[in-house]
C-alpha positions as CSV (number, residue, x, y, z in Angstrom):
1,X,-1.1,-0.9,-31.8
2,X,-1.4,-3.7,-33.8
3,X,-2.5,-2.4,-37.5
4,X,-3.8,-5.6,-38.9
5,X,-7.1,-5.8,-40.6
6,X,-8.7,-8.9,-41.4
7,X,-10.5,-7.9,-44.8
8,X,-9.8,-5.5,-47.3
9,X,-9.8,-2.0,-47.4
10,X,-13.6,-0.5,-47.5
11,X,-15.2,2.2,-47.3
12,X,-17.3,1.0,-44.6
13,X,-15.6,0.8,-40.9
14,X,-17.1,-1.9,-38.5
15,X,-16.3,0.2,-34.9
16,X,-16.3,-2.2,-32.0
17,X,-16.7,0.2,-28.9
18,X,-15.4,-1.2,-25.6
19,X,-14.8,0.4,-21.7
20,X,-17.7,2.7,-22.0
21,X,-20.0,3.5,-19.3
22,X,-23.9,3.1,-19.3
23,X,-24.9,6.7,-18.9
24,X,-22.0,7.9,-22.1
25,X,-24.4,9.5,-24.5
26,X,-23.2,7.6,-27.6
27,X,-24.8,8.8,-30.5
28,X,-24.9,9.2,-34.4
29,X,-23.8,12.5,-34.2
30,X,-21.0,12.0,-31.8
31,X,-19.1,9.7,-34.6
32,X,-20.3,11.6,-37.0
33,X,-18.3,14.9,-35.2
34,X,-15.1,12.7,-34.7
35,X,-15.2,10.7,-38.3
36,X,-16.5,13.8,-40.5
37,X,-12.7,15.1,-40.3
38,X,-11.3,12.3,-42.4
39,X,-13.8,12.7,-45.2
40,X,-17.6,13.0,-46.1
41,X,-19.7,10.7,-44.0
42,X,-22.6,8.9,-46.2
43,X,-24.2,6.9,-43.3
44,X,-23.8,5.6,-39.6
45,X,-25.5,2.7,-37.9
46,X,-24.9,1.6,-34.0
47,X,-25.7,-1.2,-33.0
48,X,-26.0,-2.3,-28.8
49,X,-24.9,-5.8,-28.3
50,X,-23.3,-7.4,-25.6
51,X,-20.1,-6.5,-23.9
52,X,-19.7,-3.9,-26.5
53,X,-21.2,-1.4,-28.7
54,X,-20.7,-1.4,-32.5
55,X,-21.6,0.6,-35.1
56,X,-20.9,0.9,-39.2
57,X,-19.2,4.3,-40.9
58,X,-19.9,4.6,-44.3
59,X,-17.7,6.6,-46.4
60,X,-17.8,7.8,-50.1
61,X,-14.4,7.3,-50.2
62,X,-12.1,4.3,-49.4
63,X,-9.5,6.2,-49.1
64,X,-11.2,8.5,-46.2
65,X,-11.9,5.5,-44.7
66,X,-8.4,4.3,-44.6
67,X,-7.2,7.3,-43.5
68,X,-9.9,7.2,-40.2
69,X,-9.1,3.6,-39.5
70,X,-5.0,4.3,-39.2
71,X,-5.8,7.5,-37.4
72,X,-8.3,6.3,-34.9
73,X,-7.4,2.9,-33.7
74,X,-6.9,2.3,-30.6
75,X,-8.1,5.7,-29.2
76,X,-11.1,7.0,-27.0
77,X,-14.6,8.7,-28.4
78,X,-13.8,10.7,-24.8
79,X,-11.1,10.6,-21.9
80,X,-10.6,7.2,-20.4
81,X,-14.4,6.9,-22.3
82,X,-14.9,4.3,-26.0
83,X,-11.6,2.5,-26.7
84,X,-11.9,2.1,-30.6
85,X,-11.2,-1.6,-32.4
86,X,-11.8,-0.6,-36.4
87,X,-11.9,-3.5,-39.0
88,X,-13.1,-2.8,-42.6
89,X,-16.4,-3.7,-42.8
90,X,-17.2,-6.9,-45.3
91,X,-20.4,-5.1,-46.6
92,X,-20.8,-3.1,-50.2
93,X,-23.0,-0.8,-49.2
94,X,-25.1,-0.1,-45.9
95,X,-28.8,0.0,-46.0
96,X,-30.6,1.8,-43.1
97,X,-34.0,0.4,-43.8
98,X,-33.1,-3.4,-43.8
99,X,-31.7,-3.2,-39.8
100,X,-34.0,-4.1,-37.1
101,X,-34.0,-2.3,-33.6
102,X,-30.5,-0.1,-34.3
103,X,-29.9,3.5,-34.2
104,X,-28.9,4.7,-38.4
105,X,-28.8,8.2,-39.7
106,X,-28.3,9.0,-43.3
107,X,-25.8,11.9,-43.5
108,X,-26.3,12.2,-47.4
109,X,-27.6,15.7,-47.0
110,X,-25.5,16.8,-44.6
111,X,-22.8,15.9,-47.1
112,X,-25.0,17.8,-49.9
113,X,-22.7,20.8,-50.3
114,X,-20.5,18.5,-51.7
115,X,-20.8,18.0,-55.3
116,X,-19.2,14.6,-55.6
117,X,-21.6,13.8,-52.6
118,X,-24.4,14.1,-54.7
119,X,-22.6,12.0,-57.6
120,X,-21.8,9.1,-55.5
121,X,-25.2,9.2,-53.7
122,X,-27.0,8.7,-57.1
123,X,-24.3,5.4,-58.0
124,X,-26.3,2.8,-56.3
125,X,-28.8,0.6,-58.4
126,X,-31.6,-0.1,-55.3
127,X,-31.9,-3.4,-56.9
128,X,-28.0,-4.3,-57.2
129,X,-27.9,-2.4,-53.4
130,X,-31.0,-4.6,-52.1
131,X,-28.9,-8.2,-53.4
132,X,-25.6,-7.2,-52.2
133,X,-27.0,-6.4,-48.5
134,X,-29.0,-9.8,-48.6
135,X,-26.2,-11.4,-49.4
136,X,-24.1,-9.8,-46.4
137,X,-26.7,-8.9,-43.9
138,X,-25.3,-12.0,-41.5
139,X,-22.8,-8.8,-40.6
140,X,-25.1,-6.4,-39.1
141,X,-28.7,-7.6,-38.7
142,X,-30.8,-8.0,-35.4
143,X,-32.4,-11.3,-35.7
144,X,-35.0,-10.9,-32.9
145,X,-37.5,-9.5,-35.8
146,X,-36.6,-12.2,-38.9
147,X,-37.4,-15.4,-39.7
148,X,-33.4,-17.3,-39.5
149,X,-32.5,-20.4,-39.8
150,X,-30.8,-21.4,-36.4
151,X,-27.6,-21.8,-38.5
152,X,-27.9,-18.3,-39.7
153,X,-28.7,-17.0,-36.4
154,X,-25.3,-18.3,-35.2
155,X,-24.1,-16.5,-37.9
156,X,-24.8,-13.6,-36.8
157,X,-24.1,-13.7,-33.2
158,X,-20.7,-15.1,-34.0
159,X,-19.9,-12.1,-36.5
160,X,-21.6,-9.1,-33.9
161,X,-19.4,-10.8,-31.1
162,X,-16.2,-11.4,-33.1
163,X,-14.2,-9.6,-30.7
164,X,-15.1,-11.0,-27.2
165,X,-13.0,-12.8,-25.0
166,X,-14.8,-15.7,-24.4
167,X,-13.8,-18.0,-27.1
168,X,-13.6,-21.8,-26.2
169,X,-10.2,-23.6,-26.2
170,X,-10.8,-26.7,-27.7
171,X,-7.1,-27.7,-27.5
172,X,-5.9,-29.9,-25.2
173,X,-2.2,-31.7,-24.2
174,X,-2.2,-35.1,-23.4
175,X,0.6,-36.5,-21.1
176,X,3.3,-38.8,-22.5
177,X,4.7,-41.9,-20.3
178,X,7.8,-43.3,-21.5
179,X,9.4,-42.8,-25.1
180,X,6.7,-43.6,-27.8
181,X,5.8,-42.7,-31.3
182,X,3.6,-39.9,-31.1
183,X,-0.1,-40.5,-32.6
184,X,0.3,-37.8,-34.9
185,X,3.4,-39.1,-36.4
186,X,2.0,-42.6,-36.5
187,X,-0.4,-40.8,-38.7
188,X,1.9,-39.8,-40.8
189,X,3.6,-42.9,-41.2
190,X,0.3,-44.5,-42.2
191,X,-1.6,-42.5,-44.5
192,X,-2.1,-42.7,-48.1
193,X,-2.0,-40.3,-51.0
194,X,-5.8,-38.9,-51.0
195,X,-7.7,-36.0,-52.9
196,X,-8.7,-34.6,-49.3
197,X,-6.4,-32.8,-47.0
198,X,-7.1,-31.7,-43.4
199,X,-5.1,-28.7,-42.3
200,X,-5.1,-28.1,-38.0
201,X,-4.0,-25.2,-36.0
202,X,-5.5,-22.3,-38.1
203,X,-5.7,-19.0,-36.2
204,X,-8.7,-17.7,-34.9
205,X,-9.1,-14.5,-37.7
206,X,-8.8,-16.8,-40.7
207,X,-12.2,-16.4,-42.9
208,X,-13.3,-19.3,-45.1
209,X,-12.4,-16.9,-47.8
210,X,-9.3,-16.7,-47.2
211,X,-8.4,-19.9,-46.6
212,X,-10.1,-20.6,-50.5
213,X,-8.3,-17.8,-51.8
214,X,-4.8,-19.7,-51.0
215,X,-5.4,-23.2,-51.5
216,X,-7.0,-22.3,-55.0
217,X,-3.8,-21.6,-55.8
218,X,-2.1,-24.8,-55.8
219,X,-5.0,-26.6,-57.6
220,X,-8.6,-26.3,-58.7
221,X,-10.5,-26.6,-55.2
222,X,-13.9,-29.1,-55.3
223,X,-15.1,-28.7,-51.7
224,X,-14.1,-27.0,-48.4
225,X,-15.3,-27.6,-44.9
226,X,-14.0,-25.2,-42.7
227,X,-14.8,-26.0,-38.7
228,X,-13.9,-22.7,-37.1
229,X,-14.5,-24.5,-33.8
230,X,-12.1,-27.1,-33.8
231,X,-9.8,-24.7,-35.8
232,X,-9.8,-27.4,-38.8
233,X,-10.1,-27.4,-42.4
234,X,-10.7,-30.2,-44.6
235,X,-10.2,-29.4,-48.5
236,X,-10.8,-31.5,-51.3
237,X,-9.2,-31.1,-54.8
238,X,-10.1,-32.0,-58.2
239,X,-7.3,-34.4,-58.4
240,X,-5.0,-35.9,-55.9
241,X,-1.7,-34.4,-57.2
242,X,-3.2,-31.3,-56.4
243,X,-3.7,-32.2,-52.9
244,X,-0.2,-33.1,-52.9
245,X,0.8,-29.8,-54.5
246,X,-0.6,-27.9,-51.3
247,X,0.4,-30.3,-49.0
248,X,3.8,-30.2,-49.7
249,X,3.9,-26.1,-50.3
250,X,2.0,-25.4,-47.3
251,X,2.5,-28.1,-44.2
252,X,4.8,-26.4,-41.4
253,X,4.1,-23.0,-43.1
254,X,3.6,-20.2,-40.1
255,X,0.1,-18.4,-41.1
256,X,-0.6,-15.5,-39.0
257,X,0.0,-16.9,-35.1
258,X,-0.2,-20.4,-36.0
259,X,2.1,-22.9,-38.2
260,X,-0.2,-25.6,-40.0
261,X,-0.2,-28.9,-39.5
262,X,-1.5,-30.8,-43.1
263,X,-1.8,-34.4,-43.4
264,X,-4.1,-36.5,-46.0
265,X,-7.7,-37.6,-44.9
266,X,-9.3,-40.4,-46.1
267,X,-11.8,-39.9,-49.0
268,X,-15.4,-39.4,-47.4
269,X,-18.3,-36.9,-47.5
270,X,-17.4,-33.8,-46.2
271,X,-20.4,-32.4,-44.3
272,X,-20.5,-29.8,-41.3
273,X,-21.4,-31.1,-38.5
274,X,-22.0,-27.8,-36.1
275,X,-23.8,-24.5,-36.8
276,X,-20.5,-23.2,-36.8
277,X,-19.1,-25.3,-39.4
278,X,-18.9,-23.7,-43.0
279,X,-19.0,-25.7,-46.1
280,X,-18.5,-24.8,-49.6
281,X,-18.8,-26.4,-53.1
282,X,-16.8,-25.2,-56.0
283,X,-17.0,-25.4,-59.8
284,X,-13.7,-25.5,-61.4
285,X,-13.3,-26.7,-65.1
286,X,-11.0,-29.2,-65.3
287,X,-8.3,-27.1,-67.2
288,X,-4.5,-27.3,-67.0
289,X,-4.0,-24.9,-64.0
290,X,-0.1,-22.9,-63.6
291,X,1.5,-23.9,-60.3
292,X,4.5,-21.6,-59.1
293,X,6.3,-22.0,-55.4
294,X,5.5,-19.2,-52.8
295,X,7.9,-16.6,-53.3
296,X,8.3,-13.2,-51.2
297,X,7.6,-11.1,-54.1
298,X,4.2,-11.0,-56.4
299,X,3.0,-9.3,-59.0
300,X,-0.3,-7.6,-58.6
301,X,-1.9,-6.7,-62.4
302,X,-5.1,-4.8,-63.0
303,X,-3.9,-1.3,-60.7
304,X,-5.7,1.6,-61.4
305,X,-4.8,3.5,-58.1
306,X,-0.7,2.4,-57.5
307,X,-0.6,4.5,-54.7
308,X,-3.8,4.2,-52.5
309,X,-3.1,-0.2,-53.7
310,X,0.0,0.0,-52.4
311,X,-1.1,1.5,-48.9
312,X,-3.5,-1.0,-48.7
313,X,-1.2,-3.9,-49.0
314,X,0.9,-2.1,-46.6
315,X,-1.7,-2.4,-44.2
316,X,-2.1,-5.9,-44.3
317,X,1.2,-7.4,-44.7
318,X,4.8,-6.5,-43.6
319,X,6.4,-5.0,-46.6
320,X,9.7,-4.2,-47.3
321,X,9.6,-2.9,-51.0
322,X,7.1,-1.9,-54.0
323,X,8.1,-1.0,-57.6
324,X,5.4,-0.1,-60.3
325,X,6.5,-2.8,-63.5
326,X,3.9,-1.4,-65.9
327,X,1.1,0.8,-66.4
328,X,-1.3,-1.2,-64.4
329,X,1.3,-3.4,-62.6
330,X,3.2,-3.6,-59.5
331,X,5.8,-5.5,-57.8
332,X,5.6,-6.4,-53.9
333,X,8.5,-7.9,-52.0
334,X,7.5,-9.5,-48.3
335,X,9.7,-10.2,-45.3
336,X,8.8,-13.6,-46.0
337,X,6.3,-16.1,-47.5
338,X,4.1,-16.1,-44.9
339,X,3.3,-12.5,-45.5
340,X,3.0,-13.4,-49.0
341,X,0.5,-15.4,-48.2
342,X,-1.7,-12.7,-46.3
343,X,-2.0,-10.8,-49.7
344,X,-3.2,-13.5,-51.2
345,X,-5.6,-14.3,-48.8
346,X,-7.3,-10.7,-48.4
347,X,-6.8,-9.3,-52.2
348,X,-7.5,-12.5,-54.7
349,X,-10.1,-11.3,-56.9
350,X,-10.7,-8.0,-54.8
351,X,-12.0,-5.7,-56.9
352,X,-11.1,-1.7,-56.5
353,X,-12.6,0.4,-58.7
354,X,-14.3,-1.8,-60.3
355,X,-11.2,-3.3,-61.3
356,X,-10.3,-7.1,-60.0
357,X,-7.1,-7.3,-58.8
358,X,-4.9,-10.8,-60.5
359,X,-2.4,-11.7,-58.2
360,X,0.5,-14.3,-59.2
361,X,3.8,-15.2,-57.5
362,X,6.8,-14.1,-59.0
Protein backbone atom coordinates (compact mmCIF):
# COMPACT_ATOMS: atom_id res chain seq x y z
CA UNK A 1 0.00 0.00 0.00
CA UNK A 2 1.30 3.06 -1.08
CA UNK A 3 1.77 5.45 2.14
CA UNK A 4 2.11 8.75 0.42
CA UNK A 5 0.05 11.67 1.49
CA UNK A 6 -0.21 14.71 -0.44
CA UNK A 7 -0.41 17.36 2.50
CA UNK A 8 0.79 17.42 5.77
CA UNK A 9 0.00 15.68 8.74
CA UNK A 10 -3.58 16.88 10.35
CA UNK A 11 -5.66 16.17 12.56
CA UNK A 12 -8.45 15.97 10.23
CA UNK A 13 -8.61 12.75 7.81
CA UNK A 14 -10.35 13.31 4.34
CA UNK A 15 -11.89 9.37 3.94
CA UNK A 16 -12.64 8.66 0.39
CA UNK A 17 -14.98 5.52 0.58
CA UNK A 18 -15.07 3.29 -2.62
CA UNK A 19 -16.73 -0.45 -3.53
CA UNK A 20 -19.57 0.00 -1.24
CA UNK A 21 -22.97 -1.08 -1.95
CA UNK A 22 -26.19 1.09 -1.89
CA UNK A 23 -28.08 -0.54 0.85
CA UNK A 24 -24.48 -0.55 3.43
CA UNK A 25 -25.77 1.54 6.36
CA UNK A 26 -22.86 3.99 6.42
CA UNK A 27 -23.18 6.16 9.24
CA UNK A 28 -21.52 8.62 11.72
CA UNK A 29 -21.45 6.23 14.26
CA UNK A 30 -20.06 3.38 12.26
CA UNK A 31 -16.60 5.51 11.75
CA UNK A 32 -16.98 6.77 14.78
CA UNK A 33 -16.90 2.81 16.26
CA UNK A 34 -13.87 2.02 13.95
CA UNK A 35 -11.79 5.58 14.35
CA UNK A 36 -12.56 6.07 18.31
CA UNK A 37 -9.74 3.33 18.89
CA UNK A 38 -6.90 5.47 17.72
CA UNK A 39 -7.86 8.41 19.80
CA UNK A 40 -10.81 10.81 20.90
CA UNK A 41 -12.98 11.68 18.06
CA UNK A 42 -14.08 15.66 18.06
CA UNK A 43 -16.32 15.51 14.90
CA UNK A 44 -17.40 13.48 11.67
CA UNK A 45 -18.91 14.75 8.49
CA UNK A 46 -19.97 12.43 5.29
CA UNK A 47 -20.42 13.55 2.54
CA UNK A 48 -22.39 11.47 -0.71
CA UNK A 49 -20.89 12.40 -3.96
CA UNK A 50 -20.39 10.63 -6.98
CA UNK A 51 -18.61 7.38 -7.45
CA UNK A 52 -17.64 7.56 -3.90
CA UNK A 53 -18.53 8.47 -0.52
CA UNK A 54 -16.35 10.85 1.64
CA UNK A 55 -16.43 11.97 4.89
CA UNK A 56 -13.96 14.24 7.43
CA UNK A 57 -12.50 12.73 11.01
CA UNK A 58 -11.62 15.25 13.20
CA UNK A 59 -9.24 14.47 15.91
CA UNK A 60 -7.90 16.38 18.95
CA UNK A 61 -4.85 15.02 18.32
CA UNK A 62 -2.57 14.83 15.23
CA UNK A 63 -0.85 12.36 16.41
CA UNK A 64 -4.15 10.04 16.73
CA UNK A 65 -4.78 10.93 13.50
CA UNK A 66 -1.55 9.69 12.13
CA UNK A 67 -1.73 6.78 13.92
CA UNK A 68 -5.52 5.97 12.18
CA UNK A 69 -4.35 6.94 8.75
CA UNK A 70 -1.19 4.33 8.83
CA UNK A 71 -3.43 1.78 10.43
CA UNK A 72 -6.42 1.98 8.25
CA UNK A 73 -5.47 2.55 4.72
CA UNK A 74 -6.31 0.46 2.43
CA UNK A 75 -8.75 -1.65 4.52
CA UNK A 76 -12.61 -2.30 4.52
CA UNK A 77 -15.33 -0.42 7.03
CA UNK A 78 -16.79 -4.36 6.62
CA UNK A 79 -15.89 -7.65 4.59
CA UNK A 80 -15.33 -7.18 0.93
CA UNK A 81 -17.65 -3.69 2.08
CA UNK A 82 -15.70 0.37 2.11
CA UNK A 83 -12.18 0.20 0.76
CA UNK A 84 -10.57 3.14 2.67
CA UNK A 85 -8.22 5.93 0.64
CA UNK A 86 -7.14 8.46 3.73
CA UNK A 87 -5.31 11.83 2.93
CA UNK A 88 -4.86 14.47 5.62
CA UNK A 89 -7.44 16.79 5.29
CA UNK A 90 -6.15 20.60 4.22
CA UNK A 91 -8.72 22.18 6.60
CA UNK A 92 -7.85 23.70 10.38
CA UNK A 93 -10.72 22.99 11.82
CA UNK A 94 -14.19 21.47 10.75
CA UNK A 95 -17.38 23.35 11.14
CA UNK A 96 -20.63 21.37 11.15
CA UNK A 97 -22.90 24.35 10.69
CA UNK A 98 -21.29 25.89 7.49
CA UNK A 99 -21.99 22.27 5.29
CA UNK A 100 -24.93 22.13 3.26
CA UNK A 101 -27.01 18.84 2.70
CA UNK A 102 -24.20 16.38 4.60
CA UNK A 103 -24.52 14.08 7.43
CA UNK A 104 -22.05 15.74 10.68
CA UNK A 105 -22.17 14.73 14.28
CA UNK A 106 -20.31 16.48 16.97
CA UNK A 107 -18.69 13.89 19.21
CA UNK A 108 -17.46 16.65 21.74
CA UNK A 109 -19.48 15.17 24.47
CA UNK A 110 -19.17 11.87 23.78
CA UNK A 111 -15.48 12.60 24.30
CA UNK A 112 -16.44 14.64 27.63
CA UNK A 113 -15.00 12.15 30.11
CA UNK A 114 -11.95 13.24 28.85
CA UNK A 115 -10.43 16.08 30.54
CA UNK A 116 -8.09 17.27 27.80
CA UNK A 117 -11.36 16.90 25.60
CA UNK A 118 -12.88 19.59 27.27
CA UNK A 119 -9.48 21.70 27.03
CA UNK A 120 -9.16 21.41 23.47
CA UNK A 121 -12.90 21.94 22.82
CA UNK A 122 -12.71 25.39 24.50
CA UNK A 123 -9.27 26.34 22.06
CA UNK A 124 -11.16 27.60 19.13
CA UNK A 125 -11.78 31.41 18.78
CA UNK A 126 -15.47 31.18 16.71
CA UNK A 127 -14.18 34.18 14.87
CA UNK A 128 -10.55 32.78 14.00
CA UNK A 129 -12.65 29.21 13.42
CA UNK A 130 -15.31 31.06 11.07
CA UNK A 131 -12.07 32.74 8.76
CA UNK A 132 -10.13 29.68 8.58
CA UNK A 133 -13.22 27.54 7.28
CA UNK A 134 -14.04 30.38 4.73
CA UNK A 135 -10.97 30.35 3.60
CA UNK A 136 -10.93 26.39 3.00
CA UNK A 137 -14.46 25.61 2.54
CA UNK A 138 -13.62 24.87 -1.49
CA UNK A 139 -12.70 21.23 0.39
CA UNK A 140 -15.92 20.11 1.70
CA UNK A 141 -18.87 22.36 0.86
CA UNK A 142 -22.13 21.46 -1.21
CA UNK A 143 -22.60 24.17 -3.62
CA UNK A 144 -26.23 23.39 -4.64
CA UNK A 145 -27.32 25.85 -1.63
CA UNK A 146 -24.48 28.97 -2.18
CA UNK A 147 -24.09 31.54 -4.23
CA UNK A 148 -20.29 30.41 -6.32
CA UNK A 149 -18.59 31.81 -8.69
CA UNK A 150 -18.46 29.17 -11.60
CA UNK A 151 -14.68 29.15 -11.04
CA UNK A 152 -15.19 28.27 -7.41
CA UNK A 153 -17.73 25.73 -8.24
CA UNK A 154 -15.08 23.84 -10.23
CA UNK A 155 -13.19 24.17 -7.28
CA UNK A 156 -15.07 22.24 -5.52
CA UNK A 157 -16.03 19.50 -7.72
CA UNK A 158 -12.45 18.97 -8.68
CA UNK A 159 -11.31 18.67 -4.87
CA UNK A 160 -14.66 16.30 -3.73
CA UNK A 161 -13.66 14.11 -6.89
CA UNK A 162 -9.86 14.14 -6.62
CA UNK A 163 -9.71 10.57 -6.62
CA UNK A 164 -11.81 9.43 -9.74
CA UNK A 165 -10.55 7.75 -12.60
CA UNK A 166 -11.76 9.81 -15.15
CA UNK A 167 -9.05 12.34 -15.57
CA UNK A 168 -8.41 13.69 -19.22
CA UNK A 169 -5.11 12.89 -20.91
CA UNK A 170 -4.19 15.79 -22.61
CA UNK A 171 -0.88 14.37 -23.84
CA UNK A 172 -0.40 13.30 -27.05
CA UNK A 173 2.69 11.65 -29.39
CA UNK A 174 3.16 12.92 -32.68
CA UNK A 175 4.79 10.68 -35.33
CA UNK A 176 8.28 11.53 -36.68
CA UNK A 177 9.22 10.86 -40.52
CA UNK A 178 12.71 10.90 -41.31
CA UNK A 179 15.65 12.23 -38.97
CA UNK A 180 14.78 15.87 -37.82
CA UNK A 181 15.37 18.18 -35.01
CA UNK A 182 12.76 17.70 -32.68
CA UNK A 183 10.41 20.96 -31.96
CA UNK A 184 11.20 20.89 -28.49
CA UNK A 185 14.84 21.02 -29.03
CA UNK A 186 14.59 23.69 -31.67
CA UNK A 187 13.11 25.41 -28.78
CA UNK A 188 15.77 25.18 -26.87
CA UNK A 189 18.13 26.18 -29.30
CA UNK A 190 16.13 29.44 -29.82
CA UNK A 191 15.12 30.81 -26.71
CA UNK A 192 16.37 33.67 -24.81
CA UNK A 193 17.28 34.28 -21.15
CA UNK A 194 13.65 35.53 -19.70
CA UNK A 195 12.31 36.25 -16.05
CA UNK A 196 9.42 33.63 -16.90
CA UNK A 197 9.88 29.87 -16.94
CA UNK A 198 7.37 27.27 -18.06
CA UNK A 199 7.90 23.88 -16.40
CA UNK A 200 5.77 20.64 -18.32
CA UNK A 201 5.09 17.21 -17.20
CA UNK A 202 4.07 17.88 -13.50
CA UNK A 203 2.30 14.95 -11.86
CA UNK A 204 -1.15 14.92 -11.31
CA UNK A 205 -1.02 15.28 -7.06
CA UNK A 206 1.16 18.42 -7.32
CA UNK A 207 -0.79 21.42 -5.41
CA UNK A 208 -0.06 25.04 -6.42
CA UNK A 209 1.42 25.18 -3.00
CA UNK A 210 3.76 23.00 -3.39
CA UNK A 211 5.02 23.89 -6.45
CA UNK A 212 5.48 27.75 -4.68
CA UNK A 213 6.94 26.21 -1.77
CA UNK A 214 10.10 24.85 -4.13
CA UNK A 215 10.63 27.36 -6.67
CA UNK A 216 10.65 30.09 -3.80
CA UNK A 217 13.58 28.64 -2.96
CA UNK A 218 15.76 29.49 -5.71
CA UNK A 219 14.57 33.09 -5.98
CA UNK A 220 11.89 35.55 -4.76
CA UNK A 221 8.76 34.30 -6.84
CA UNK A 222 6.44 37.45 -8.48
CA UNK A 223 3.63 35.37 -10.20
CA UNK A 224 2.57 31.70 -10.72
CA UNK A 225 0.12 30.24 -13.11
CA UNK A 226 -0.39 26.84 -12.53
CA UNK A 227 -2.68 24.99 -15.42
CA UNK A 228 -3.42 21.74 -13.70
CA UNK A 229 -5.05 20.71 -16.96
CA UNK A 230 -2.38 20.82 -19.36
CA UNK A 231 -0.04 19.75 -16.44
CA UNK A 232 1.94 23.17 -16.92
CA UNK A 233 3.33 25.79 -14.85
CA UNK A 234 4.55 29.10 -15.80
CA UNK A 235 6.60 31.08 -13.00
CA UNK A 236 7.81 34.44 -13.04
CA UNK A 237 10.71 35.69 -10.88
CA UNK A 238 11.76 39.00 -9.61
CA UNK A 239 14.78 38.92 -11.63
CA UNK A 240 15.96 36.82 -14.55
CA UNK A 241 19.04 35.31 -12.81
CA UNK A 242 16.66 33.86 -10.65
CA UNK A 243 14.85 32.24 -13.33
CA UNK A 244 17.95 30.89 -14.35
CA UNK A 245 18.80 29.73 -10.83
CA UNK A 246 15.70 27.27 -10.96
CA UNK A 247 16.02 26.46 -14.33
CA UNK A 248 19.32 25.19 -14.15
CA UNK A 249 18.71 23.30 -10.48
CA UNK A 250 15.54 21.89 -11.49
CA UNK A 251 15.13 20.98 -15.47
CA UNK A 252 15.36 17.01 -15.89
CA UNK A 253 14.81 16.68 -12.04
CA UNK A 254 12.32 13.50 -11.40
CA UNK A 255 9.36 14.99 -9.05
CA UNK A 256 7.18 12.39 -7.84
CA UNK A 257 6.16 10.17 -11.32
CA UNK A 258 7.18 12.70 -13.59
CA UNK A 259 10.78 14.36 -14.57
CA UNK A 260 10.34 18.17 -15.57
CA UNK A 261 10.83 19.62 -18.53
CA UNK A 262 11.86 23.70 -17.94
CA UNK A 263 12.54 25.94 -20.65
CA UNK A 264 12.28 29.98 -20.74
CA UNK A 265 8.90 31.67 -22.00
CA UNK A 266 8.82 34.78 -23.41
CA UNK A 267 7.81 37.74 -21.13
CA UNK A 268 3.90 38.25 -21.33
CA UNK A 269 0.90 38.51 -18.94
CA UNK A 270 0.36 35.56 -17.28
CA UNK A 271 -3.38 35.00 -16.97
CA UNK A 272 -5.49 31.66 -16.51
CA UNK A 273 -7.28 30.91 -19.17
CA UNK A 274 -9.62 27.81 -17.78
CA UNK A 275 -11.66 27.48 -14.48
CA UNK A 276 -9.11 25.15 -13.70
CA UNK A 277 -6.21 27.28 -14.09
CA UNK A 278 -4.74 28.76 -10.76
CA UNK A 279 -2.89 31.97 -10.57
CA UNK A 280 -1.12 33.63 -7.88
CA UNK A 281 0.65 36.99 -7.13
CA UNK A 282 3.41 37.28 -4.67
CA UNK A 283 5.04 40.11 -2.67
CA UNK A 284 8.61 39.60 -2.17
CA UNK A 285 10.93 42.48 -1.09
CA UNK A 286 13.59 42.85 -3.18
CA UNK A 287 16.23 41.54 -0.59
CA UNK A 288 19.49 39.56 -1.19
CA UNK A 289 17.95 36.05 -0.96
CA UNK A 290 20.61 32.74 0.06
CA UNK A 291 20.73 30.16 -2.76
CA UNK A 292 22.22 26.63 -1.85
CA UNK A 293 22.09 23.44 -4.44
CA UNK A 294 19.57 20.63 -3.50
CA UNK A 295 21.22 18.32 -1.33
CA UNK A 296 19.85 14.92 0.19
CA UNK A 297 20.09 16.17 3.61
CA UNK A 298 18.25 19.38 5.36
CA UNK A 299 17.97 20.88 8.28
CA UNK A 300 14.62 21.35 9.72
CA UNK A 301 14.79 24.31 12.76
CA UNK A 302 11.90 25.29 14.94
CA UNK A 303 11.04 21.31 16.36
CA UNK A 304 9.13 21.19 19.35
CA UNK A 305 7.99 17.48 18.93
CA UNK A 306 11.40 15.57 17.32
CA UNK A 307 9.72 12.51 17.42
CA UNK A 308 6.07 12.84 16.19
CA UNK A 309 8.25 15.55 13.21
CA UNK A 310 10.22 13.02 12.34
CA UNK A 311 7.35 10.36 11.73
CA UNK A 312 5.74 12.80 9.75
CA UNK A 313 8.56 13.38 7.35
CA UNK A 314 8.76 9.74 7.25
CA UNK A 315 5.58 9.55 5.84
CA UNK A 316 6.08 11.68 3.12
CA UNK A 317 9.41 11.07 1.81
CA UNK A 318 11.76 7.94 1.66
CA UNK A 319 14.17 8.46 4.41
CA UNK A 320 17.20 6.81 5.22
CA UNK A 321 18.46 8.62 8.39
CA UNK A 322 17.53 11.45 11.14
CA UNK A 323 19.77 12.92 13.83
CA UNK A 324 18.56 15.64 16.40
CA UNK A 325 21.58 18.62 15.87
CA UNK A 326 20.15 20.92 18.58
CA UNK A 327 17.49 21.49 20.90
CA UNK A 328 14.97 22.42 18.31
CA UNK A 329 16.87 21.06 15.29
CA UNK A 330 17.12 18.07 13.28
CA UNK A 331 18.96 16.65 10.50
CA UNK A 332 17.17 14.54 7.58
CA UNK A 333 19.15 12.54 4.95
CA UNK A 334 16.98 11.40 1.70
CA UNK A 335 17.60 8.64 -0.86
CA UNK A 336 17.99 11.28 -3.11
CA UNK A 337 17.08 14.96 -4.14
CA UNK A 338 14.00 14.26 -5.40
CA UNK A 339 12.78 13.24 -2.06
CA UNK A 340 14.37 16.26 -0.77
CA UNK A 341 12.31 18.08 -2.64
CA UNK A 342 8.94 16.46 -1.35
CA UNK A 343 9.82 17.89 2.17
CA UNK A 344 10.09 20.93 0.95
CA UNK A 345 7.10 20.95 -0.87
CA UNK A 346 4.65 19.70 1.97
CA UNK A 347 6.49 21.22 5.25
CA UNK A 348 7.78 24.96 4.14
CA UNK A 349 6.29 27.15 6.59
CA UNK A 350 4.04 24.36 8.13
CA UNK A 351 3.36 25.19 11.30
CA UNK A 352 2.99 22.37 14.35
CA UNK A 353 2.28 23.47 17.32
CA UNK A 354 2.02 26.62 16.60
CA UNK A 355 5.51 26.54 15.78
CA UNK A 356 6.64 27.17 11.81
CA UNK A 357 8.81 24.83 10.72
CA UNK A 358 12.30 26.68 8.61
CA UNK A 359 13.61 24.37 6.34
CA UNK A 360 17.16 24.86 4.51
CA UNK A 361 19.38 22.57 2.59
CA UNK A 362 22.40 21.43 4.01
Amino acid sequence: MNNFTRDPPSKILLLVITQLSPTFPLSNDLLFEQFTKYGDIKKILIFERGKANKAFVEYYDVQHAIEARKDKLGKYLAEGEGKLTIHFSRLKNLDLEVVDKSRGTDYTQASSTNSDSMKHSNTDDPNILRQQIESFNRTFTQTSQRNLTPQRNDEINNLLNSDSDDDINIWKQQKQQGPQISQDVQNMITQKPSKIIKVTTIDERVTAKMLYNIFNKFGNVEELLYEKQMQRLFVRYQTQEFAQIAKEYLNNIQFFDQQWRISYHPLQQLQPTTISDEYMIYYNPNTPKLIVPLSKTIIISGVTEAMEISEMMRLVAKVTEIKIVAVDSLEITMINISETLKIIAVFSDYEYKNQKLIISIK
